[in-house]
N, C-alpha and C positions, 0 to 999 in steps of 0.2 A: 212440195213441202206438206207432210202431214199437220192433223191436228193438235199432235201433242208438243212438235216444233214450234208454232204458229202461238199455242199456250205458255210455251214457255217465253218466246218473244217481249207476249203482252208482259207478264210479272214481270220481266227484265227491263221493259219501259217503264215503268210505276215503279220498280225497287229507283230505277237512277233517277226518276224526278224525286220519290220521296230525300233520297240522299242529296241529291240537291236544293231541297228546300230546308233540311236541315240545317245542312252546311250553310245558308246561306245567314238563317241565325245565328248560327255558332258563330261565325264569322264575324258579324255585326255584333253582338255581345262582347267577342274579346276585343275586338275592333274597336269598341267604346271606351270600354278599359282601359285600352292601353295608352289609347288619344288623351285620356286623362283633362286635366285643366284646357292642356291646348284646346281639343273641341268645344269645354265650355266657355274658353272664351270667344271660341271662332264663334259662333251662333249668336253672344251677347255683345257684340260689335258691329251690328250690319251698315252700320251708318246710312248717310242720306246716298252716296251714291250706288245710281245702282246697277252698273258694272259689279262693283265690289259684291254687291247681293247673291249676282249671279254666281261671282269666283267662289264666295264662300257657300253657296248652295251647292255648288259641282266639288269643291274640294271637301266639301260636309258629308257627301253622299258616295263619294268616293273613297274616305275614309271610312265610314262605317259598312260601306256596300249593301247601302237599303234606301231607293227614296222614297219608299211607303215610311220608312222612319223616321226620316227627317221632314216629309211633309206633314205626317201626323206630331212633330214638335213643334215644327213652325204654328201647326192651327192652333197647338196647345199655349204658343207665345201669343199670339194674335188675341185668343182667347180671355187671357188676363189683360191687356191693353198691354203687353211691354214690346210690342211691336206692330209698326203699321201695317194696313194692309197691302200699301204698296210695296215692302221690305219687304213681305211674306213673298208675294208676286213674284218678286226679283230673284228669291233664292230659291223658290218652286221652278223656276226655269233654269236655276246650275243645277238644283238635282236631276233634273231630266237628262241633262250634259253628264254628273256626274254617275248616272247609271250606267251610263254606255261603258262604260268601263270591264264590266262581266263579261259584254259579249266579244270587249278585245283579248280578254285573255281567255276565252272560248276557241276563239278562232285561233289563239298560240297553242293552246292542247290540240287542240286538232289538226295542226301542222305538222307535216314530218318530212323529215331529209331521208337520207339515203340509212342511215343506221338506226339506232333504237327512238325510239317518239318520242317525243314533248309530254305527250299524256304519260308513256309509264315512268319518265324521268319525275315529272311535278306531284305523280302520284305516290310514289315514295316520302312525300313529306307530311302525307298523315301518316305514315309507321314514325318517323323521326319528331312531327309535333306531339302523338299520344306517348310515345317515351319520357318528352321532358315535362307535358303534363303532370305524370303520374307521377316521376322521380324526382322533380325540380324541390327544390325548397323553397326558396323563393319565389312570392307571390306573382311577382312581376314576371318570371321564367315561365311560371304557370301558365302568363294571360299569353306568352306568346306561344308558345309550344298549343295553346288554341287555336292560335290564330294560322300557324306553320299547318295543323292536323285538317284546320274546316280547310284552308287553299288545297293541301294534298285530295281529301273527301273530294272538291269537287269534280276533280276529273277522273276519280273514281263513277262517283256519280256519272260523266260524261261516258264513259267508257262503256259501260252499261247499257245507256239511250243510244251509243253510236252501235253497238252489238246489234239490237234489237231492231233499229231502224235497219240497218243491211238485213235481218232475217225478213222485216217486211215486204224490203226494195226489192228483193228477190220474186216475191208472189206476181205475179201480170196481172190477176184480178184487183189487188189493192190500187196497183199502180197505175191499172185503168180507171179504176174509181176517183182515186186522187184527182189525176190530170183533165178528169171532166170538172172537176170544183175550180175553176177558172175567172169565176166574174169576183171583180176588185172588190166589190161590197159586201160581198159573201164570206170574203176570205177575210177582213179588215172584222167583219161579225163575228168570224169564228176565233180570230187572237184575239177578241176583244173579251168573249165569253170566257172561253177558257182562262187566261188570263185573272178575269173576275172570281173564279173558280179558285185559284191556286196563289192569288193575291200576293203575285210577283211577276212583274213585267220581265225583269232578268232571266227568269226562270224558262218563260217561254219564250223569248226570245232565244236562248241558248239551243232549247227543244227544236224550234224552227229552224237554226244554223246546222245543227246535227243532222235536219230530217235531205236539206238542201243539200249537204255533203255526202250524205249517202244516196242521193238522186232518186230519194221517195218523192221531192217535189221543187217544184224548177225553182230559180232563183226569184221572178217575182212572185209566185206564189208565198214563197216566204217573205220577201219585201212588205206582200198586203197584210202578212198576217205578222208581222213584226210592227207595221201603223196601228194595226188594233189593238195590240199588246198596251202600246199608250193610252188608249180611252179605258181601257179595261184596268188600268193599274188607278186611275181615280177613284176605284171602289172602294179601296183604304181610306182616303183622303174623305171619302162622300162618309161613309159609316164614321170617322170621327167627328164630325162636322155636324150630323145631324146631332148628338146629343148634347153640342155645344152650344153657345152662345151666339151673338146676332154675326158678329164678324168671323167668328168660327167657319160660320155657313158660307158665309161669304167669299173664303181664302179655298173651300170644299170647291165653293160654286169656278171660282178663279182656277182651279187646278183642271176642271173639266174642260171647261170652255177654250185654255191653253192649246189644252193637248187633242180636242177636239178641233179648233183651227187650224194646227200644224196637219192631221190628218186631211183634213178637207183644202188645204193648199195644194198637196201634195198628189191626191187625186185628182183636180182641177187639172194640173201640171200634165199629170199622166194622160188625162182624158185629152190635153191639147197634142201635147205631143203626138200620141195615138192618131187623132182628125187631121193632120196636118200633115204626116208623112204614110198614110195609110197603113198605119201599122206595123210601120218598117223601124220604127225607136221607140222604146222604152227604159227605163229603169233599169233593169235586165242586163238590155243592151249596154247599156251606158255605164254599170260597174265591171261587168267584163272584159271592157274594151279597157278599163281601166289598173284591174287588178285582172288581168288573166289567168286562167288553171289554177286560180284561189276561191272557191264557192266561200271558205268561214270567213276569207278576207273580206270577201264581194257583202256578203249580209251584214261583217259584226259594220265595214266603213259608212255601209247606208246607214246604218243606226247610228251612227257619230254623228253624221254630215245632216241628216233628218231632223236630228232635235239643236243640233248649235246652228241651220239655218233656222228652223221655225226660231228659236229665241230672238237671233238677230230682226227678225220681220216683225216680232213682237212687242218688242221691249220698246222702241220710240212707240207704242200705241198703250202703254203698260195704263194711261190715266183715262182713256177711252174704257179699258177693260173694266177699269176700279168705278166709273161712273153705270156703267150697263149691269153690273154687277150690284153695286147699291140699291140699283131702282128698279130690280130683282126682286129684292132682298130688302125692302126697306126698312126703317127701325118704327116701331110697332110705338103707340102712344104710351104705354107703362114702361117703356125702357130706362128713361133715367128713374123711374121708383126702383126697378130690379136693379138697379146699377148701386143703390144708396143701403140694400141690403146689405146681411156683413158677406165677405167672400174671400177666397183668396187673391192674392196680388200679382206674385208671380209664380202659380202652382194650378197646374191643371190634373185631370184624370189621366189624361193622352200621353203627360211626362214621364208616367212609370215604365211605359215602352222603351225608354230610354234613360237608364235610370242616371247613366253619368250626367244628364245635363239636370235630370230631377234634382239631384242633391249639391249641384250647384245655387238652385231656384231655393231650393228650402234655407239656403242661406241669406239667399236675400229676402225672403220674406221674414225669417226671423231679423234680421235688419230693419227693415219697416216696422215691424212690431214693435222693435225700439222704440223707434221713432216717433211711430203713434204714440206710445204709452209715456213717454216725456213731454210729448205736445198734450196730454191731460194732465199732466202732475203741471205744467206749465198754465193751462187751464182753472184746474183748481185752484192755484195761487191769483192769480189773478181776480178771480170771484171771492175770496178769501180776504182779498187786500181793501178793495174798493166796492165792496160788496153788488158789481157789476154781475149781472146773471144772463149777458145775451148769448153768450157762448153755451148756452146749457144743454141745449138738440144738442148740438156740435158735440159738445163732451160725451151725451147719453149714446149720440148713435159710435162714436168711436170707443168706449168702454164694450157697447156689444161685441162690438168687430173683436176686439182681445178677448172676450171669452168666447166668441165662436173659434180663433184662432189654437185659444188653450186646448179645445175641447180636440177640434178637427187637423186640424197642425202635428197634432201628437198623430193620431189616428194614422194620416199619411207617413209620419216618418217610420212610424212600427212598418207599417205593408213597403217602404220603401229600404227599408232595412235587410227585410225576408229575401231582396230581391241578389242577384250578381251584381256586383259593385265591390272594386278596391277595398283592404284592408283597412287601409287609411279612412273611408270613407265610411265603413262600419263603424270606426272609433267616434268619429264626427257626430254621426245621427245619434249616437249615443247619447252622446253629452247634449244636444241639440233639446231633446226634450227636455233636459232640466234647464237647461236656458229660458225655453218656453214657459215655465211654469216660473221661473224668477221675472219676466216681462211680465207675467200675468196680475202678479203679487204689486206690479210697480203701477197697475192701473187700479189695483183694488185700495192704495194708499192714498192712488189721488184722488178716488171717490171719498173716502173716508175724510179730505179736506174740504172738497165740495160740503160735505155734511157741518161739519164745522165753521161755514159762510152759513148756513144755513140757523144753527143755533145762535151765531151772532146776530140775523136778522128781526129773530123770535123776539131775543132777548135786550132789542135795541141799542146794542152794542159793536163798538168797531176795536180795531188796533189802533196803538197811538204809532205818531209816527217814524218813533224810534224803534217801533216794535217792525213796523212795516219796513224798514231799512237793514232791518238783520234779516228779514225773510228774502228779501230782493237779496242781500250774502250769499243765503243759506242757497238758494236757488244758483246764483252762477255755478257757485262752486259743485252744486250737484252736473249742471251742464257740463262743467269741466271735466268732471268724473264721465260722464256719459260718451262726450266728446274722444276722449282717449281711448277709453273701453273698447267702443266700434272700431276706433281705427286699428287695435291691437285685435278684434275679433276676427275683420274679414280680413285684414292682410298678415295675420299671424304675426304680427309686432309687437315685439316680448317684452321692446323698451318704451314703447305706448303705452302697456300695460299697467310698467312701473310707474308711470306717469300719473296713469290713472290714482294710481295705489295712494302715491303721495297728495292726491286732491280728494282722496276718500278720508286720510289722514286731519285734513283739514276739518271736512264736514263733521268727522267726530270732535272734533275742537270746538266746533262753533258753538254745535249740538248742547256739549257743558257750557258752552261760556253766553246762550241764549237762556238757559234755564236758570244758571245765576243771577243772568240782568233781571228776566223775571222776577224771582224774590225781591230783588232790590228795590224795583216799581212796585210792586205789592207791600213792602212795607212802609213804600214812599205814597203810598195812598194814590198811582198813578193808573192804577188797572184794577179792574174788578177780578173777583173770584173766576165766573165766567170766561171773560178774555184773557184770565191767564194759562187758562184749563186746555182752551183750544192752542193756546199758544204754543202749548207745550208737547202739544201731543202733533200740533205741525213741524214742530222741528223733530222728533222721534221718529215721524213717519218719512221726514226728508231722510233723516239719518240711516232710516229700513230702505229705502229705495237706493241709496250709493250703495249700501252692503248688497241690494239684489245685481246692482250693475256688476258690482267686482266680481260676482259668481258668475255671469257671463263669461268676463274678461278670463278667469281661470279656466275655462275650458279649451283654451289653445296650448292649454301643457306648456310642458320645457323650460317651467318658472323656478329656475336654481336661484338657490340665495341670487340676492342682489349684487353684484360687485360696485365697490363702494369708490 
């Protein structure tokens, strides 16, 4: 084989890996798409048990076909506290399960019967995905004709690497060279590096099954270097972790130590076996005899059978892993000050990789926002009524939290906007920021009440206590308003809405019929100038905050006349 054979080989290995790493995002982007709600709610359900962890971490990673992506979201769940780090754990072990899935339909591309292949039959369906791509209309035909083009690409992709590895298999020199790189640690270094390198376990595990089926290299040469593929695929997981937070690092640290376990079982295994029958059983041996005259079957079944044992061996030890890991990693004397900073709640850095589950999270942190920003309006009244002032850290450090929210909330949903994500979903972020900016307006009201506790102190002066019994009114009925709102925000409930609408109805009633009484006690000599000033301007400011809720509440659309 000459040199220009030999040259062309190499571009023809790099054109099918790059194609295969392509494909493997494209895949996973429309893949996210399409899973839609379902995936956000698969992830925001992991409950306490943690089987279930697993399931939904192997069927999460198996749907999007990444678990560099779904464990860079779990660190990013983890991160904000909305999940533990034993729930991270749990489902960092189905993505391992849920990867293997590449390498099973690796091994079906590279099957073939008596007449045309698997690989030019599945590769046909990137010509048939980039058609309805480009021609579909609809949005939804869009994401799948991606999803049809990245599966077709990949065994394009394969077809390429299988090309190239037969022009290697051919040279004696390479395949001398190879078959000397024999020692288990060597080879477990070398998928681990690479691997690192190209930051997809899938990827080279695929590489490894194609190099096996072209008999560049034996079956457990690839088994070692398919184990190192696992420690080498923590390098996602490690670079998101370091620039995260304490448990961040910690779910980074959980993901190595897993996947380096299952590796060092496994050679233990091998290394007995080996001493035991001198060398007459191995790994090798033992899927051969299993899946015979199938090398992709022999590689992708070790990589099923590798990470759903390691899980099984793991998981009853999951609270040993979490304590070894802690005391690692322990939490630093300024942790709870960094914790009482303002931040976000349930929104990381890490969630824009995935942006279907991010614009899930952005909704529940404008949720919270609420929720703060009524627990100060709630606040405010309180120090207003009884001129009690212990809650006032409390009020001042949650007032920051909503302007760092206004500020930086907006920030993320523009860049989270820019990204790929449903049409639906563009429409949402949209409206999301002016949600943002009416939650902000409802914490600067209930400052502005605070203030108003404040000139009644100056001024020696309280509410009487019919005055204080229209504000405790004016208050339910603003909860009542709030109460509905949310429930018509997050589950799109139009007749919540209404609900709300008629309890805003109200608070504009009171509104007049607070400022009337007023007069009436002012010419009844029962309030000063003073208390009736603030008086007035607390019920105007209750009055601004239902009207900021119902501007929330209008952003679920689809509000036709009322039917009566």
């Amino acid at each position: 084989m000459d040199s220009l054979t030999i040259t062309s080989a190499i571009l023809a290995l790099v054109a099918g890996i790059g194609i295969f790493l392509i494909d493997c995002q494209m895949m996973s982007s429309n893949l996210e798409s399409a899973s839609g709600d379902r995936l956000k709610k698969l992830f925001a359900n992991t409950g306490r048990n943690r089987l279930v962890g697993v399931g939904i971490g192997a069927l999460g990673t198996a749907a999007i076909q990444s678990s560099g992506a779904t464990t860079v979201m779990v660190i990013g769940f983890v991160n904000v506290g909305i999940m533990s780090l034993t729930q991270a754990a749990t489902i960092i072990y189905g993505a391992n399960i849920g990867t293997t899935i590449t390498a099973q339909i690796v091994a079906l591309g590279l099957s073939s019967g008596g007449g045309l292949s698997t690989t030019a039959i599945f590769a046909t369906f990137a010509g048939i995905g980039a058609f309805l791509s480009i021609f579909a209309k609809r949005e939804s035909s869009k994401t799948w004709g991606g999803i049809l083009a990245g599966f077709g690409m990949l065994f394009v992709g394969l077809t390429m690497m299988s090309d190239s590895m037969e022009n290697f298999a051919q040279l004696d020199s390479v395949k001398q060279f190879i078959a000397r790189i024999n020692n288990p640690i060597l080879l477990v270094l070398i998928g681990a590096v690479f691997t690192a390198i190209i930051q997809s376990s899938s990827v080279m595990t695929s590489v490894a099954i194609t190099m096996a089926v072209t008999g560049l290299i034996s079956l457990n040469q690839g088994i070692y270097i398919t184990l190192g593929s696992n420690i080498g695929s923590c390098v996602v997981a490690i670079i998101a972790g370091i620039t995260s937070g304490l448990n961040a690092k910690r779910t980074a640290l959980v993901h190595l130590f897993f996947n380096c376990f299952g590796v060092v079982i496994f050679l233990l295994v091998a290394a007995g076996m080996f001493l035991v029958t001198g060398g007459n059983l191995d790994f090798g041996i033992i899927f051969e005899r299993l899946f015979p005259q199938a090398p992709q079957l022999q590689m992708a079944m070790f990589h099923t059978i590798f990470n759903v044992t390691t899980v099984l061996i793991i998981l009853p030890l999951t609270d040993i892993l979490i304590r070894i890991v802690c005391r690692i990693i322990p939490e630093p004397i300024s942790y709870e000050s960094e914790q009482n900073k303002p931040h976000f709640y349930f929104l990381d850095e890490k969630m824009l990789r995935t942006p279907i589950i991010a614009v899930r999270q952005v909704k529940l942190e404008i949720e919270h926002m609420a929720q703060m920003a009524l627990q100060n309006y709630d606040r405010s009244l309180h120090m207003v009524t009884t001129l009690d002032f212990s809650e006032k850290e409390t009020f001042t450090r949650t007032e920051a939290t909503l302007d760092f929210l206004n500020h930086k909330l907006v920030q993320y949903i523009v860049r989270l906007n820019a990204l790929q994500i449903p049409q639906a979903d563009h429409q949402f972020l949209t409206t999301a920021i002016r949600s943002v900016s009416d939650l902000e307006r409802i914490g600067d009201y209930a400052e502005n009440i605070t203030e108003y506790a404040d000139i009644l102190v100056q001024a020696k002066e309280r509410f009487s206590d019919e005055a204080v019994a229209e504000i405790e009114q004016m208050r339910d009925l603003v909860f009542n308003v709030y109460q509905f709102t949310m429930k018509a925000y997050m589950n799109i409930d139009r007749e919540a809405y209404w609900q709300a609408h008629d309890y805003e109805d109200q608070v504009d009633k009171l509104n007049d019929l607070m400022e009337q009484r007023h007069i009436e006690r002012m010419a009844a000599g029962k309030c000063s100038a003073i208390v009736g000033a603030q008086y007035i301007e607390l019920a105007s400011n209750s009055e601004r905050i239902s009207d900021h809720l119902i501007n929330v509440g209008k952003t679920i659309g689809g509000l036709y006349p009322r039917q009566q």
